[in-house]
MARSEMI-342534 format. One record per residue (C-alpha): residue in one letter; x, y, z. Coordinates in steps of 0.25 Angstrom, whole numbers, plus 5000, padded with zeros to 4 digits. Layout:
<atoms>
aXYZ;...
</atoms>
This chain:
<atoms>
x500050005000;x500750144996;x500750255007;x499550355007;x499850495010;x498650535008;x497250495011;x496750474998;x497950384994;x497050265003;x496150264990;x497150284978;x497950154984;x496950064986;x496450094972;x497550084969;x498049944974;x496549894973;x495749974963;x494549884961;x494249844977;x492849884982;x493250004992;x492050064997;x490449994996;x489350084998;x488050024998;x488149944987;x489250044979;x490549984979;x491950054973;x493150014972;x494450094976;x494650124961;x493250164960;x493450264972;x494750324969;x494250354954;x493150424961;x493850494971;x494850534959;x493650604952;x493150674965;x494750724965;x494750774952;x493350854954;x493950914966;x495150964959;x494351014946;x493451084954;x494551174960;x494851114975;x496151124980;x497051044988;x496651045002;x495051084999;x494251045007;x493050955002;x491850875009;x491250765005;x489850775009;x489250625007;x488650495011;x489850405015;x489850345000;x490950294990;x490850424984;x491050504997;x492350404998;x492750454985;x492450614987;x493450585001;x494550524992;x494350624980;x494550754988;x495850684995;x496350664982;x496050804978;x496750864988;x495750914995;x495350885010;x493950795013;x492950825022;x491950725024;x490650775028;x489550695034;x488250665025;x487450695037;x487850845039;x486950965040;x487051045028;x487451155038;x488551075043;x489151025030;x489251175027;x489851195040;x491051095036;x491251155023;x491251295027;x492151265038;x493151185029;x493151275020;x492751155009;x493151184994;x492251064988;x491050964992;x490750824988;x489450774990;x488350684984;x487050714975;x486150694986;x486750804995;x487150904983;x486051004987;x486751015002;x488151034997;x487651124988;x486851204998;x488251235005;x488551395006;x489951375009;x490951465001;x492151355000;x491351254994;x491651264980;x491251154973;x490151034977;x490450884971;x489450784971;x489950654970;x489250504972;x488450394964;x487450484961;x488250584956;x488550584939;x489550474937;x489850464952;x490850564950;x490950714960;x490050814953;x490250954955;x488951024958;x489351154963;x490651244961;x491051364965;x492551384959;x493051354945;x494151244944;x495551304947;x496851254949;x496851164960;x498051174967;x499351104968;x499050944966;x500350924961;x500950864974;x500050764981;x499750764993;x500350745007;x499750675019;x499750815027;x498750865019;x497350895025;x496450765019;x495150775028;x494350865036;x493350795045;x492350885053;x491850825065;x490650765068;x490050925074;x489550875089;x490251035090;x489451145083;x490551155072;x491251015068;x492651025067;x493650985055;x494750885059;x495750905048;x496450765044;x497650765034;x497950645026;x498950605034;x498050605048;x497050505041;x498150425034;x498650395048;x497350365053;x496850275042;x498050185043;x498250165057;x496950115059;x496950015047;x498349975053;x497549925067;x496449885059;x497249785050;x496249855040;x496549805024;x495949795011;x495349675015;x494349755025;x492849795022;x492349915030;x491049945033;x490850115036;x489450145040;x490150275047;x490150405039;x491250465030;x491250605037;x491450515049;x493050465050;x492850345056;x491950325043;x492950375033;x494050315037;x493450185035;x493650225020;x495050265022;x495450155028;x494950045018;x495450125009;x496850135015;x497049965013;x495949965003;x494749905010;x493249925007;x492350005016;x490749975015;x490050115017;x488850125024;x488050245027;x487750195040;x487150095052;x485750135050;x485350005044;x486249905051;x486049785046;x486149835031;x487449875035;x487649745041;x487149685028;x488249755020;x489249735030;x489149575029;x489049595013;x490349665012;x490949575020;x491549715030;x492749685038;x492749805045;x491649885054;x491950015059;x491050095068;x490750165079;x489950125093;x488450175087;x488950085075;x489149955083;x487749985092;x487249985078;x487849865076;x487549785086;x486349825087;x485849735076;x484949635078;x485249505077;x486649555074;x487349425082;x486649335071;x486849405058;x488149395048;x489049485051;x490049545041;x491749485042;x492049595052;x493849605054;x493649735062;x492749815069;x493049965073;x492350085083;x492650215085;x492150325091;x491850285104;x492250155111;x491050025108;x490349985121;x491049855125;x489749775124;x489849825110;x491449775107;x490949635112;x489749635104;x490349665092;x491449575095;x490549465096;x489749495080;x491349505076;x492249405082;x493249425071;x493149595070;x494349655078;x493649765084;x494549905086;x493950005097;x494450125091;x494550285095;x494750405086;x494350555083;x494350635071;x495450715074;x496350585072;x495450475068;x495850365074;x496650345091;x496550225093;x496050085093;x496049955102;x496449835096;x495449745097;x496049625105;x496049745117;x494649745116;x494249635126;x495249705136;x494949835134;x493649855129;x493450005131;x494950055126;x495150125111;x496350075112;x497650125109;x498250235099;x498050165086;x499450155075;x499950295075;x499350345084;x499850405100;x498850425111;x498850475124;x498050535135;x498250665142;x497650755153;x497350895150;x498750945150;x499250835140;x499750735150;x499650585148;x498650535158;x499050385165;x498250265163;x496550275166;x496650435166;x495750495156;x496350595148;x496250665133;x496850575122;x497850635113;x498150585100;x499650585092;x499650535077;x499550575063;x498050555062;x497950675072;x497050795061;x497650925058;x496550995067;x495351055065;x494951135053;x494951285056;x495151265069;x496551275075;x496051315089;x495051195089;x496351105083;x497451165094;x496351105105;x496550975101;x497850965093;x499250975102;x500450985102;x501150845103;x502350765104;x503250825092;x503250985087;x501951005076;x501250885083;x499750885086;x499150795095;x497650775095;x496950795107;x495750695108;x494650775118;x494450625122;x494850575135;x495450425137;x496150335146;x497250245145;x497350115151;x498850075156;x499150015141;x498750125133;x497250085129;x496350205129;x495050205135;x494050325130;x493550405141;x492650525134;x492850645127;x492950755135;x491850815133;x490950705134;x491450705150;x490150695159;x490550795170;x489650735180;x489550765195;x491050795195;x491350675188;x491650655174;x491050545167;x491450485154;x490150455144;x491150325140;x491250265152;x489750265156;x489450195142;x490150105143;x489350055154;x488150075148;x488550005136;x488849865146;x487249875150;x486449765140;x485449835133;x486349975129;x486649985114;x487150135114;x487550225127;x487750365127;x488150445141;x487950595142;x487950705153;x486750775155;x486650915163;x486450875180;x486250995189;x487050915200;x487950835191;x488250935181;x488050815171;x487350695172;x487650545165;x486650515156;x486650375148;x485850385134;x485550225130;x485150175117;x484650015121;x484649905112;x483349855107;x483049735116;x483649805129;x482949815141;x483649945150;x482950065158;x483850195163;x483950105180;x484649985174;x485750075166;x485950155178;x486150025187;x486949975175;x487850095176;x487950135191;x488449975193;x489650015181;x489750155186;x490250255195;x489250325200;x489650465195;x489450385180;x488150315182;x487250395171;x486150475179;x485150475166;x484950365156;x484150375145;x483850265133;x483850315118;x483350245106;x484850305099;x485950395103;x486450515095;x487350495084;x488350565076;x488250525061;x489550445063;x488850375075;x489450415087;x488550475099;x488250595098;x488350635113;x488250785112;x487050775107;x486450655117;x486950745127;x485950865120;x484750765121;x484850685132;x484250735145;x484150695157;x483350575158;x483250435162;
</atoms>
């Protein structure tokens, strides 16, 4: 395999080495990395006649498709610098992101034309459409507001310093911000993780996650890396369609996150249907309940299943290989390849073993910063070990155990300050998840006139399961120290959810009152 020094280099080589192999399946579409490379290669050269320079910005506004695939590859090799926006956003917010980045072009699909083109932002100066229903599948410009120039210096290629991506986050702030990745930070990223995945070309990948999401898009970018195939899906909605098209294409690999797995699991009948070849199985974004890791164990007694933790700002920390699992279930592991860890107190001290503290992360999949936003970037971005070095600062508070394994506590806003005490959400989950009967859990802190907060556990139940609010709180008060025994329960028929399926706790905390 030659050496990549930039992102869209994962796509040239494996068409490459293995022009006529199936790379991405999308509800009965299938192309091959030829096929995808001759697209992208079309979308490149659109870009460039339509006037953008190196280092544009360009967003790809679509469903996660084989076209959206092929925009994202295209506007690397043009130069430029992708942002991946979410299907799902507001028209107010899409606007917000291009504005903000100050973006030159737009790719889109047919179906959402009259959005993109309802966009009064003065960078935007052209609008593509690009997908099967487009004329000959090919990006179609259908608004322009410069003529074609000259088009900048292209006479040297690349290098991997350049800015390749600019992911804006998820917005649980008024304004989401835009982590800044250069081809070099997702380079790193991408093969450390197919390195402790044993990842190759033999490997099919199911991706029911967005690709504004990363967890989602690097699915793509790592089958490609080794030239794998990924099966999109748009999403869980319809389980056991997905499961029907998981066991059809015979998928090895089954990324997801902890909604994903409840999903999962879930199913009925699930234990006596036939499940799909699985090699590896891999979470993210916060730790699976335990009862979870055994069930899925269980279903997959051949999957190696890999706890993982990561953020945008570095995509991936660490992992926890799964013969650790049965010794330390709870644990995210250790810093994956590449990658240094360590946690500090608020005056950037290493604290011992079983002391929470702020996780900081060193490596070369550590972002830029933040886009128009040095003060923002200098908060979490510090001065490490050598001269120029940035270190990232996490916002997340961990443990250690004595050989290195990290334990996730909260982020530090998510802390229940609660009569004096402070109560991590995590820990209290936890138990509720080792109650029969709890498919999701969700802990909060409600305003208390004498507590200051109070603990407040929001449960959805499984369909058969029997439970009232007294037997969770005696569930918990046996588990518990009393300043962490939840003083509301309530039962939900679903928690809030981000569109890439994590809880959305800000905004459970807005709805959920006090009551039992």
């Amino acid at each position: 395999m030659r050496r990549a020094f930039q992102v869209q280099q994962f796509l040239e080589e494996s068409a490459r080495r293995v022009p006529h192999k199936v790379a991405l399946v999308q509800q009965g579409r299938r192309a091959t990395y030829g096929e995808v490379d001759e697209r992208a290669d079309r979308i490149a050269g659109a870009l460039i006649a339509s006037g953008a320079e190196p280092g544009e910005r360009v967003v790809v506004y679509m469903e996660s498709s084989i076209d959206a695939v092929a925009a994202y590859f295209g506007i690397l090799k043009a130069g430029c610098v992708v942002i991946m926006a979410s299907p799902g956003l507001r028209t107010e917010r899409l606007a917000y992101i291009v504005k903000n980045s100050g973006a030159g072009a737009l790719i889109t699909q047919s179906s959402r034309r009259a959005i993109a083109l309802s966009l009064d932002c003065p960078s935007l100066n052209a609008v593509f459409t690009c997908d099967a229903a487009a004329p000959e599948e090919g990006p179609v410009m259908i608004a322009g507001r410069r003529a074609p120039r000259g088009t900048g210096d292209r006479s040297q290629p690349g290098i991997d310093a350049d800015l390749a991506m600019i992911i804006y986050t998820s917005g649980t702030t008024a304004s989401p911000k835009g982590v800044m990745l250069s081809h070099l930070n997702i380079l790193s990223a991408a093969h450390s993780i197919v390195s402790y995945l044993e990842q190759g070309e033999d490997d099919v990948v199911i991706n029911t996650m967005p690709l504004s999401f990363d967890y989602g898009l690097y699915q793509v970018l790592m089958a490609f890396l080794v030239g794998g195939t990924v099966v999109l899906e748009p999403s869980w909605t319809y389980p056991y369609q997905v499961l029907d098209v998981m066991r059809r294409e015979r998928v090895t690999g089954f990324p997801g996150v902890p909604s994903t797995f409840a999903l999962f699991l879930a199913m009925r009948d699930i234990g006596r249907v036939e499940l799909p070849p699985l090699r590896f199985i891999t979470n993210t974004a916060a730790a699976l309940p335990v009862p979870h890791i055994r069930a899925l164990r269980e279903l997959f007694p051949r999957a190696r299943l890999f706890s993982m933790y990561g953020l945008t700002e570095c995509k991936r920390v660490s992992y926890l290989p799964p013969e650790q699992l049965d010794q330390r279930p709870t644990s995210i592991g250790k810093g994956m390849p590449n990658v240094q860890v360590r946690v500090v107190d608020g005056e950037g001290n290493e604290v011992p073993p079983g002391v929470a503290g702020e996780l900081v992360v060193r490596g070369s999949n550590v972002m830029l910063g933040y886009w128009g936003l040095p003060e923002e970037t200098a908060r979490f971005l510090k001065a490490g070990r050598y001269p120029g070095e940035r270190d990232l600062y996490t916002g997340d508070l961990f443990t250690r155990d004595r050989e290195g394994y990290l334990y996730f506590v909260a982020r530090k806003d998510d802390i229940i300050k609660c009569g004096g005490e402070k109560v991590s959400p995590r820990e209290v989950e936890q138990v509720l998840y080792a109650l029969p009967g709890v498919a999701e859990a969700a802990v909060v802190g409600v305003p208390d006139e004498i507590l200051g907060h109070a603990i407040k556990a929001v449960i959805v139940k499984d369909a058969a399961a029997v439970l009232d609010a007294a037997g969770v709180l005696q569930h918990c008060a046996q588990l518990l120290e009393p300043t962490k025994v939840p003083k509301y329960v309530e039962f939900a028929a679903a928690l809030p959810k981000t569109e890439n399926g994590k809880i959305g706790r800000k905004d459970l905390a807005v709805t959920a009152g006090p009551a039992s």
